[in-house]
C-alpha positions as CSV (number, residue, x, y, z in Angstrom):
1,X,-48.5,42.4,-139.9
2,X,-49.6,45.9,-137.9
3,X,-50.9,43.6,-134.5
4,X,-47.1,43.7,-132.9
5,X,-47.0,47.7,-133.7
6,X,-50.4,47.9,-131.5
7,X,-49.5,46.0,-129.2
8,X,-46.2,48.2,-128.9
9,X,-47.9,51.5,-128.7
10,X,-50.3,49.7,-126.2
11,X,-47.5,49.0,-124.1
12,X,-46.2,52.5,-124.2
13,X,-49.0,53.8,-123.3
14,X,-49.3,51.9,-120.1
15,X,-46.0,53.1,-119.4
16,X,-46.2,56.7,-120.0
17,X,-49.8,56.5,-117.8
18,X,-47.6,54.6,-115.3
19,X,-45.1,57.6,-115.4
20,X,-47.9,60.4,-115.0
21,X,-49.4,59.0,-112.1
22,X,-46.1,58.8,-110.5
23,X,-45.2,62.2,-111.1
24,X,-48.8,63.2,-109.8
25,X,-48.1,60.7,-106.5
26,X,-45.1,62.8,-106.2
27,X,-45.6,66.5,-106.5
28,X,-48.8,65.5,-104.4
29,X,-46.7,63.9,-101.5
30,X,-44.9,66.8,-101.9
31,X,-47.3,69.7,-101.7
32,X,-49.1,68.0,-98.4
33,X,-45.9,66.6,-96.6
34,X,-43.1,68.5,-97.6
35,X,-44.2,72.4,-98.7
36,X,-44.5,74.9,-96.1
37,X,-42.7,78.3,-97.3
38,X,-42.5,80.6,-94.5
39,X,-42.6,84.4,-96.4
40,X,-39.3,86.3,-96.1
41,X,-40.9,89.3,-94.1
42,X,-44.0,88.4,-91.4
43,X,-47.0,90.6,-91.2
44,X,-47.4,89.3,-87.8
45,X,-47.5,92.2,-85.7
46,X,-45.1,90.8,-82.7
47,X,-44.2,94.7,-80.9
48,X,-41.4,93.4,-78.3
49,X,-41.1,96.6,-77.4
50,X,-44.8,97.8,-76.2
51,X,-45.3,94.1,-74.5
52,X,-42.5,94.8,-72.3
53,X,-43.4,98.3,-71.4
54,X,-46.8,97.0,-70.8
55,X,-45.4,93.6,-68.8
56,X,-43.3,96.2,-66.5
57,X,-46.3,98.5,-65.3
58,X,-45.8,97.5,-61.9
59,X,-42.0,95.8,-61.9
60,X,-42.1,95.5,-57.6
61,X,-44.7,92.8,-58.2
62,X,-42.8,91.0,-61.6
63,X,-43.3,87.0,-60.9
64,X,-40.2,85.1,-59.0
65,X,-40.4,81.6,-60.6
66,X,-41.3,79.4,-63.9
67,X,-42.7,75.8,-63.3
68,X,-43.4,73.3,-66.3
69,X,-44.8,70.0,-65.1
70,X,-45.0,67.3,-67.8
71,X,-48.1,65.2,-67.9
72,X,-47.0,62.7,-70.4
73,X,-45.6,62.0,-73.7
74,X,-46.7,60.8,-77.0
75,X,-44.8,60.6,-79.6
76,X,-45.4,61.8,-83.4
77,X,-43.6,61.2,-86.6
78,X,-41.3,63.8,-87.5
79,X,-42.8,64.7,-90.8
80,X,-45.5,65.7,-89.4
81,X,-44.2,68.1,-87.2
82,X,-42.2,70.0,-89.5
83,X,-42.9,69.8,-93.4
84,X,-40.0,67.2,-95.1
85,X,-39.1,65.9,-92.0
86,X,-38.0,62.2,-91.5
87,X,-39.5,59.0,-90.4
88,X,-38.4,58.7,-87.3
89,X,-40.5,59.3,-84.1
90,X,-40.5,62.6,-82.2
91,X,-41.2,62.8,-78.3
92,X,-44.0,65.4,-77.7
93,X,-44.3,66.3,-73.9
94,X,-48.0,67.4,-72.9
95,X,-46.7,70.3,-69.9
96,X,-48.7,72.8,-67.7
97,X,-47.4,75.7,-66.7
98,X,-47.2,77.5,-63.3
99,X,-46.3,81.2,-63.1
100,X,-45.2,81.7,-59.4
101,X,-45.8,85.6,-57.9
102,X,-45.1,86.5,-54.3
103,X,-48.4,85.9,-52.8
104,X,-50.1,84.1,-55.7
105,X,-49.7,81.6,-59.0
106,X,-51.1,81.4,-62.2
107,X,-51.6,78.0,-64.4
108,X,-51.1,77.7,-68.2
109,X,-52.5,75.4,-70.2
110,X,-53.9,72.1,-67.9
111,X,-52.6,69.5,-70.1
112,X,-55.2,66.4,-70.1
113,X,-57.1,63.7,-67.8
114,X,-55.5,59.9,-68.2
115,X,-58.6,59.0,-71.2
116,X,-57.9,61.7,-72.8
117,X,-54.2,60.8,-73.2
118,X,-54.7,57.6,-74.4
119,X,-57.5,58.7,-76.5
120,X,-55.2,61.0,-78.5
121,X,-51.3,59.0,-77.7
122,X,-52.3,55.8,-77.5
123,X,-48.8,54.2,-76.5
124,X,-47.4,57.1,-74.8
125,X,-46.5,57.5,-70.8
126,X,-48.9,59.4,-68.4
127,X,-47.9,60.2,-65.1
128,X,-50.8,60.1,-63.0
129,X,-48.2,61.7,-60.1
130,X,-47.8,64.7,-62.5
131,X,-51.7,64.8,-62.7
132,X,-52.0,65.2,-58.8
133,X,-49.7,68.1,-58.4
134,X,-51.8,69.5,-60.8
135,X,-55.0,69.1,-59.8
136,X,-54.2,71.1,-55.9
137,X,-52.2,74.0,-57.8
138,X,-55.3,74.5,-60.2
139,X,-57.2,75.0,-57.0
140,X,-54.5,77.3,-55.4
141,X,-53.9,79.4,-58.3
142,X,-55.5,83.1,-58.5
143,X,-56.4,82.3,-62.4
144,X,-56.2,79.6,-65.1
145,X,-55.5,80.4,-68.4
146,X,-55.0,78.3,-72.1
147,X,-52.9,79.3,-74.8
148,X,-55.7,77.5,-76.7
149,X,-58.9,75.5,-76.9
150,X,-57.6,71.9,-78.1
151,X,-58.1,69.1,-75.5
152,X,-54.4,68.5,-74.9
153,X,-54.0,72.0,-73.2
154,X,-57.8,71.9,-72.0
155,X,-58.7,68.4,-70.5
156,X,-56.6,68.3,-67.4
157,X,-59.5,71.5,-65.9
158,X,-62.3,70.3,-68.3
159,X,-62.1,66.8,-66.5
160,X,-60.7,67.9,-63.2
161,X,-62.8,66.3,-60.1
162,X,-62.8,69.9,-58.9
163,X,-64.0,71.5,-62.3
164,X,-66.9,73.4,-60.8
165,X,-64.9,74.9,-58.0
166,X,-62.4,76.0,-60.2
167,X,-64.3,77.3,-63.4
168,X,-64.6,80.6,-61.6
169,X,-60.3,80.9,-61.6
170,X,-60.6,80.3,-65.9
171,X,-60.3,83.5,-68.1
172,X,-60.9,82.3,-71.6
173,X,-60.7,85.1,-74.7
174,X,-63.8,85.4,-76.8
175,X,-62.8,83.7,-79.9
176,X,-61.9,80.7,-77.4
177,X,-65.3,80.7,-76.1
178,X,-66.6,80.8,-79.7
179,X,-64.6,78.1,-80.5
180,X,-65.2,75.5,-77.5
181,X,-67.1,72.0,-78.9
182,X,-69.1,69.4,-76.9
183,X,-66.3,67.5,-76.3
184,X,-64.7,69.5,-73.7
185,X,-67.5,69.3,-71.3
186,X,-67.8,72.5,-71.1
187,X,-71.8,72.9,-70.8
188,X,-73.4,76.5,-71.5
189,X,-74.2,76.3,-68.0
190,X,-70.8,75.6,-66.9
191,X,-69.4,78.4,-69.7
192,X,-71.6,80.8,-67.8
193,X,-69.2,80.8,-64.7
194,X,-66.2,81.1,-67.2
195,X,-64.7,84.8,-66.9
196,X,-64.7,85.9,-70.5
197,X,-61.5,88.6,-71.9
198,X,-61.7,90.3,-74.7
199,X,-58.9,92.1,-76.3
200,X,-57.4,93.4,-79.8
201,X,-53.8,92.4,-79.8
202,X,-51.9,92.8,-76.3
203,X,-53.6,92.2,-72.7
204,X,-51.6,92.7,-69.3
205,X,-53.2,90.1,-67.3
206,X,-50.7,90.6,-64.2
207,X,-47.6,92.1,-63.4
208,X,-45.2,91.0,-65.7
209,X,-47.4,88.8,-68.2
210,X,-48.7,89.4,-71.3
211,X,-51.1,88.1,-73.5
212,X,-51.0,88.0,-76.8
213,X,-53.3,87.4,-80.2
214,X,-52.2,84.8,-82.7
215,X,-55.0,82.9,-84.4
216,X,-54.1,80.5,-86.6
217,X,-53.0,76.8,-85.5
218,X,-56.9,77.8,-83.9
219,X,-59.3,80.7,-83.4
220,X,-58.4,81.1,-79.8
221,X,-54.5,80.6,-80.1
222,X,-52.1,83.5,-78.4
223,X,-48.7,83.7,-76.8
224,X,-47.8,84.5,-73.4
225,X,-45.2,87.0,-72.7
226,X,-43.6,86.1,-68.7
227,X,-40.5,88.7,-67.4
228,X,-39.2,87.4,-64.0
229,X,-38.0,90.0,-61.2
230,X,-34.8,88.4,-62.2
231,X,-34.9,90.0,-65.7
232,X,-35.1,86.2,-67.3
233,X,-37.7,86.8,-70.5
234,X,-39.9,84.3,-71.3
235,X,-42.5,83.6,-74.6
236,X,-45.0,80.6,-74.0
237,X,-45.7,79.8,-77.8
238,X,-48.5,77.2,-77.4
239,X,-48.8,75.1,-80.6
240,X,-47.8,78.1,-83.4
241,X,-44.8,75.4,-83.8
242,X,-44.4,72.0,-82.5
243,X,-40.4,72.1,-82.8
244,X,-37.0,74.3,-83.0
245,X,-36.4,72.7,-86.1
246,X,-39.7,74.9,-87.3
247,X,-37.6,78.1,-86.5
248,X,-34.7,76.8,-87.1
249,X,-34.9,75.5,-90.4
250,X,-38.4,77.8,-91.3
251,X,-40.4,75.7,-92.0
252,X,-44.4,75.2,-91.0
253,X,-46.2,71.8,-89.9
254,X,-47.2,69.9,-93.7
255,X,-50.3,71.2,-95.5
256,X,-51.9,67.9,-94.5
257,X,-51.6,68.4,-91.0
258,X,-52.7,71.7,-91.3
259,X,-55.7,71.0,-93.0
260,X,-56.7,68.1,-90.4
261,X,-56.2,70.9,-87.9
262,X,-58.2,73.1,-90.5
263,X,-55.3,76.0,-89.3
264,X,-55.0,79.7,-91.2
265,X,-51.7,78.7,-93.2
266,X,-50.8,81.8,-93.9
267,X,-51.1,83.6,-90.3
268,X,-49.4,80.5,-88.9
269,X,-46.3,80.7,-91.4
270,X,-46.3,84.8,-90.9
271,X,-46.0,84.1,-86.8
272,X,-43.4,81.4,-87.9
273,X,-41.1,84.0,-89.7
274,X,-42.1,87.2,-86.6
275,X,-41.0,84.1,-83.8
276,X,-37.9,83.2,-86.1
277,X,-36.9,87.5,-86.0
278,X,-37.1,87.7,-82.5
279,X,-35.0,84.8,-81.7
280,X,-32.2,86.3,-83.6
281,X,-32.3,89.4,-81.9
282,X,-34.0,89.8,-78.3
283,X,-32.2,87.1,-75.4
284,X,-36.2,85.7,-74.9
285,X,-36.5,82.6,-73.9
286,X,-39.3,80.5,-76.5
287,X,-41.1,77.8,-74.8
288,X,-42.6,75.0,-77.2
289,X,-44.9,73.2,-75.7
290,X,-44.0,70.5,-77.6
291,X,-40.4,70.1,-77.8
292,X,-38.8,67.6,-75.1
293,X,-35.6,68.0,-76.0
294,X,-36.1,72.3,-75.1
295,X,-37.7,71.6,-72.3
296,X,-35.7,69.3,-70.8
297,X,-32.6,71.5,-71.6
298,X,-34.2,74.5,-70.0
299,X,-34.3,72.3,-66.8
300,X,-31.1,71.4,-66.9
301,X,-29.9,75.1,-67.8
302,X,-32.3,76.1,-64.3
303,X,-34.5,78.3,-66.4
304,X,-37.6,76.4,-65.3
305,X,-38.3,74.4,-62.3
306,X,-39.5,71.0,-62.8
307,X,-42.2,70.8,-59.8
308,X,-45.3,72.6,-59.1
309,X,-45.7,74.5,-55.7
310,X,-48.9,74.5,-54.0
């Protein structure tokens, strides 16, 4: 007579072991896909004030001109970008910059080599025309710098046909160096010829631009402050967000991403909240190097040319 009871509480607790383990699958998708507080007060130290007084040391030589030539475009999965994001498919651009100065130019990042593209955006677009502008205004520029060490800002020099003519133009900080891998082709040899910079927080590189610290997406991350003679501002964020919707709506990249990029969470989401304060208050222009949809509306607004100049 008790065998149906058994069977009864069996069945319940299937169910309620059923239930558990959804609730687990849950707050777990949750905590690696959609979590990513950004605190309410940074402890980023972003000093708009001392980088422009350092940027105008010598304001007769300020640079005339802002370049951004796209490589190619993957695409990625919003929710990965941004932490609770949607399904659908963001465009990521992979751009180089070019800093234009009266007698002189500096390069920014040097976006990849075709393999490397497809290597990391299988499906994407490469433009191997983009890729050739590059390659002669790497070899005319005074100095080439990254905003960090990952291959999608690196391979484009790393890879270059003229790479040992032009690792005497790189200037790479010392936690970059430290934090180069075999991949990049970078030998010890070759990292020899590398001009090495080491600095605490802020670094006038040339008249007008500014580095700056900001470990965390990697070791070697920073910022580049750029004024124009024109008085146009200018703040190349690299990779510390992928997205306006990361200011916008404060809100980092997913804890999963971050730990396949093994980032510092908590620097990242403390330069989230410093980048989110001075868009509300100083008329600076953020680049992302990520975002299409900014950088093609800062070509169409003329605040960026869309061709390199040898």
């Amino acid at each position: 007579m008790n065998a149906p009871v058994k069977k009864t509480w069996r069945g319940k607790k299937v169910l309620y072991a059923g239930l558990i383990l959804v609730v687990i699958l849950v707050v777990a998708g949750y905590i690696l896909l959609g979590y990513s507080p950004v605190p309410k007060t940074s402890t980023y130290p972003l000093d708009i004030d001392q980088i422009r007084r350092l940027a105008e040391a010598d304001r007769a030589r300020l640079p005339l001109r802002l370049n951004v030539l796209i490589e190619g475009e993957g695409a990625m999965p919003q929710f990965l970008m941004i932490a609770g994001g949607g399904l659908q498919p963001a465009r990521m651009p992979v751009p180089v910059f070019q800093i234009v100065y009266p007698e002189q130019t500096i390069i920014v990042d040097t976006g990849m080599d075709q393999a490397s593209f497809e290597q990391m955006f299988g499906g994407g677009s490469f433009s191997t025309q983009a890729y050739e502008q590059l390659q002669p205004a790497m070899r005319h520029s005074q100095s080439i710098l990254l905003t960090h060490e990952h291959l999608d800002h690196l391979a484009g020099l790393t890879h270059s046909p003229y790479l040992e003519e032009l690792l005497p133009k790189v200037i790479l900080t010392r936690e970059q160096f430290s934090a180069m891998t075999p991949d990049t082709g970078l030998t010890p040899s070759r990292m020899a010829r590398i001009s090495r910079l080491e600095y605490d927080l802020y670094q006038r590189i040339a008249p007008g631009m500014v580095l700056i610290k900001a470990a965390g997406h990697s070791p070697g991350s920073q910022m580049v402050y750029l004024r124009l003679q024109n008085g146009a501002e200018y703040l190349l964020v690299g990779d510390v967000v992928w997205s306006r919707d990361n200011l916008t709506r404060l809100r980092g990249r997913p804890w999963l991403m971050s730990l396949i990029l093994r980032e510092d969470r908590s620097a990242s989401q403390n330069q989230i909240r410093a980048l989110y304060n001075l868009s509300q208050s100083e008329p600076i222009h953020l680049l992302i190097s990520h975002d299409y949809g900014q950088i093609e509306s800062y070509f169409q607004q003329g605040l960026i040319g869309r061709e390199f100049e040898q």
